[in-house]
N, C-alpha and C positions, 0 to 999 in steps of 0.2 A: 821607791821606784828605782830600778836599777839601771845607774849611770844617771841620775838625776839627782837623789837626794845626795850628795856628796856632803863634806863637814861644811864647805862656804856657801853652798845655797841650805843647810840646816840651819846655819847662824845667821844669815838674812832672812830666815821665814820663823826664826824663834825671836828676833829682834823685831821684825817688823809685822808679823802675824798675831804673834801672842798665844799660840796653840798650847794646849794642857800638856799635848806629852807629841813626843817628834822620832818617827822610826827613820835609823840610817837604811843605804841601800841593803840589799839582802847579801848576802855573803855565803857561799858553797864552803859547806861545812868540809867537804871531800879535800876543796885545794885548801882551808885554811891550817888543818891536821899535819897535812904535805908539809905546806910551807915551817908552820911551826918546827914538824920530825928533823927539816934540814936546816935546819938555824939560821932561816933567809929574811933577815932582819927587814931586809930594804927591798922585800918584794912588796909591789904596789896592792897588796891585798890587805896589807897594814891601813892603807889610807882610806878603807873603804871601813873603816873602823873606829876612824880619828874622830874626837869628837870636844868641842870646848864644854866648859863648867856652865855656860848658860846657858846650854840645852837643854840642860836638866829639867826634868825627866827624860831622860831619851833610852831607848830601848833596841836593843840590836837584835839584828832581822836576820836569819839563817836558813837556807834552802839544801836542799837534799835527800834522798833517799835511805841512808845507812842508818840505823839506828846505832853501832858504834862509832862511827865519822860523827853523829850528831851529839853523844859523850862527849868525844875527844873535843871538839870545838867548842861545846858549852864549858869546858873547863878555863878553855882558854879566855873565852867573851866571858866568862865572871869574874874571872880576875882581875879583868882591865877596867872595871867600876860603872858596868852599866846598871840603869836603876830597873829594866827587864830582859825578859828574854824571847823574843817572837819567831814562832816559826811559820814559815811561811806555805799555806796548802791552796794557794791561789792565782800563782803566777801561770797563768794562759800562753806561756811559750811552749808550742805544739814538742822540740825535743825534751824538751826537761820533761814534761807531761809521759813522753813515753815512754822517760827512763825511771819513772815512777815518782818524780819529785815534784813540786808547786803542787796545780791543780790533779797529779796525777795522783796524790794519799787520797783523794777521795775515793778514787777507786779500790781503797787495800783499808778497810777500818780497821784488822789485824794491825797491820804494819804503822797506822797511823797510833794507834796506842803505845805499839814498842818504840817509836821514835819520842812520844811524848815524854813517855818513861826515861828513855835513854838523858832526855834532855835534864829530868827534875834528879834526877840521879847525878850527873853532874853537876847541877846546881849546891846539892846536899853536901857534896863529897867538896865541894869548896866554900862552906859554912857559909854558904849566902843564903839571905830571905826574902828573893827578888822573885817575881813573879812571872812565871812561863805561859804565855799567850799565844792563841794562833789566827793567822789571817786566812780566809779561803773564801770560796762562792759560793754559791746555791746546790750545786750540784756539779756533778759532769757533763750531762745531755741534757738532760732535766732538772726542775727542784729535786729534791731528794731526800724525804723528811725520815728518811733510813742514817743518813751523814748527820742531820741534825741530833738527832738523838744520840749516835754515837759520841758528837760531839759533850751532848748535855750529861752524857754518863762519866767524860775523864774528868768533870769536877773542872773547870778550870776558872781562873779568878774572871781572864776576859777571853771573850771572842770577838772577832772581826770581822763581818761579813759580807763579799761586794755581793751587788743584786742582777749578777749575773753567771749563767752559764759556764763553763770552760767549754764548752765548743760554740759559745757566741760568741768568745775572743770581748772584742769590743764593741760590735753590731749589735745593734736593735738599741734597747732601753735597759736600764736596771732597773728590775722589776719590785719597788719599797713596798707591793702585797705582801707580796713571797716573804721579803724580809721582815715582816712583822708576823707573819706565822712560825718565819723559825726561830726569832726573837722569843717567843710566847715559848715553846718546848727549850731554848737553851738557858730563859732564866731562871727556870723551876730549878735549875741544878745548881743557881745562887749567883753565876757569871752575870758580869757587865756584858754587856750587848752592844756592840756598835758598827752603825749602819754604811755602806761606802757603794758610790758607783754615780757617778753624773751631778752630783753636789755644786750648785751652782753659785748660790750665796744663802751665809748663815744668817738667818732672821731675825729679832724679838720675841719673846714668847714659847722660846725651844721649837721654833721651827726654821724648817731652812727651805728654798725653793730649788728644783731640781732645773737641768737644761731644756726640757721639755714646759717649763711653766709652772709647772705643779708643787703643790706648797705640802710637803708634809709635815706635820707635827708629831713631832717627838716625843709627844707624853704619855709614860706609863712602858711603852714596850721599846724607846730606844735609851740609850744613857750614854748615848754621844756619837757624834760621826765622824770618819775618816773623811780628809781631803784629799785628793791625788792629783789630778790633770789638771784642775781649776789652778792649784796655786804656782805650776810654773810659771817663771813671770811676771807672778804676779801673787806675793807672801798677803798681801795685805787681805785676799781673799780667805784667808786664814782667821779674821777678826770676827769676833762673835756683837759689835757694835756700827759696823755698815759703812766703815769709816773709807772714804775714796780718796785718795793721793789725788795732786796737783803733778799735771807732765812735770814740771819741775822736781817734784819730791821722787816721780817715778828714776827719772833718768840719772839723780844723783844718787839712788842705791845701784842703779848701773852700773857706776865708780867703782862703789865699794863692793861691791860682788866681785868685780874684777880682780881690786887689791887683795879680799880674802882670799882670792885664789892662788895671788902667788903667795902670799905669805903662806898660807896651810898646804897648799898644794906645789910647793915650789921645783920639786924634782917632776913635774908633769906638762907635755906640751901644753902651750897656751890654745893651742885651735881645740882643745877640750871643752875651753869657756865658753868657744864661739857660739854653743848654742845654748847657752844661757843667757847670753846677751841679744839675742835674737828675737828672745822668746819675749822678751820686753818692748819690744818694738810693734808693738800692736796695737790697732784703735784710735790710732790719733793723725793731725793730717802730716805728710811726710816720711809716717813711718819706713813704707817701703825703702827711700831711700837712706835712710836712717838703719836697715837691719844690712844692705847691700856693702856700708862703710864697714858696721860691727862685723859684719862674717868674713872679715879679710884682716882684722886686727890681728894683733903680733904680742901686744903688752899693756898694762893698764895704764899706761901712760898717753899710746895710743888710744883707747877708747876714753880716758877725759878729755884729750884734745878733740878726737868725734864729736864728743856730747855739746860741748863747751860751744864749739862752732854752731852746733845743731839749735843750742838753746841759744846764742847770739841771733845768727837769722830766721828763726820761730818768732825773739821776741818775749821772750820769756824770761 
């Protein structure tokens, strides 16, 4: 998720989630080629890359339309030891979409094979054996079992698919029908399949229930889900064992979310964090004033003093 998955909130939802494999934000293959050409070491698009050893597996996420900006940048993201490589055909931001990049390869199955290509070809040519993936949705306007096939034809190890539209944005539901039909045509071509859009908590029994209630089970045509919205805020939504934090356990990764911000992120305004610590302040009684304090902090020194007072007169 771009401007959300950052390395300190990956490393609090790979510590505290426990998730199989963890994608950083998406990164524009266009400025990362730029940046590299001009030897601009300390452009902040380095940070959107940074990643610690306990990630691992972690897999960096690439957005754009060139099929040789997406060469040039997969040379550069293999080199720097990620364990994949994802491209992204599913981001619902209406300009990128019209510049033919996210949700907008759906509409060019041409151009979505030469970028594929472009990618495994840079992979090659830097003797890596990491495995080139892609994220997208259902369709453009509709399902579109034309995309799906396309898809199931580039052979790829995985697919990712949220259960919605690009011109429903976020509106309505993700529809888990849809995605078990195109589950069914994408794994005859051998791919992993995995399910994303509204995932509300991971279940027992390979099932998860979505935000509308609805329990789907997983078996036979999904082989794992994506999380997104559900775990800002909140990593432990990430756990495949149902496990629920104590306000106490929540508010003192609060702490540390902060501290891994300056430490990883330390050439970056701190009001960056400010909405990661917001996003925490939810569901309990107080919260509002509790998110009112964190959205004016300065440094993580100030939001332990916050927390500290919050959790003295809570009581806790």
């Amino acid at each position: 998720m771009d401007g959300v998955t950052d390395a300190p909130m990956r490393f609090i939802a790979k510590k505290y989630g426990q998730p199989d494999i963890i994608y950083t934000e998406f990164v524009s293959v266009d400025g990362l080629w730029r940046v590299e050409k001009r030897g601009e070491t300390k452009h902040k698009i380095w940070n959107e890359l940074r990643f610690d050893e306990s990630e691992r597996p972690v897999v960096a996420q690439l957005f754009g339309s060139d099929p040789d900006s997406f060469y040039e940048a997969t040379k550069i993201v293999a080199k720097m030891g990620f364990d994949g490589i994802d491209i992204n055909m599913g981001c619902p931001s209406p300009g990128l979409e019209k510049r033919g990049g996210g949700a907008g390869l759906i509409r060019d199955k041409g151009l979505t094979h030469r970028v594929i290509e472009a990618v495994r070809k840079g992979v090659v040519e830097q003797k890596k054996e990491i495995p080139v993936s892609v994220k997208t949705r259902i369709g453009s306007s509709s399902p579109d079992r034309e995309w799906w096939e396309a898809l199931a034809r580039e052979e790829l190890p995985v697919v990712a698919m949220h259960g919605r539209t690009f011109k429903q944005l976020y509106s309505g539901e993700a529809d888990w029908e849809i995605l078990r039909e195109a589950s069914k045509i994408i794994k005859e071509s051998g791919a992993l399949f995995l399910g994303n859009g509204d995932v509300e908590k991971i279940l027992p029994g390979n099932k998860i229930r979505l935000t509308n209630e609805k329990i789907v089970d997983l078996t036979g045509d999904f082989d794992g889900v994506l999380v997104g919205r559900k775990a800002i805020g909140n990593p432990w939504a990430l756990r495949k064992d149902g496990y629920v934090p104590s306000l106490k356990e929540i508010l003192e990764v609060v702490i540390e979310h902060a501290r891994e911000f300056e430490k990883n992120l330390p050439d970056n305004k701190f009001e960056i964090m400010r909405k990661h610590l917001t996003w925490y302040a939810h569901g309990f009684e107080g919260a509002g004033g509790l998110r009112r304090k964190l959205v004016v902090s300065n440094s993580a020194d100030e939001v332990e003093k916050i927390v500290k007072e919050f959790l003295d007169i809570s009581g806790n």
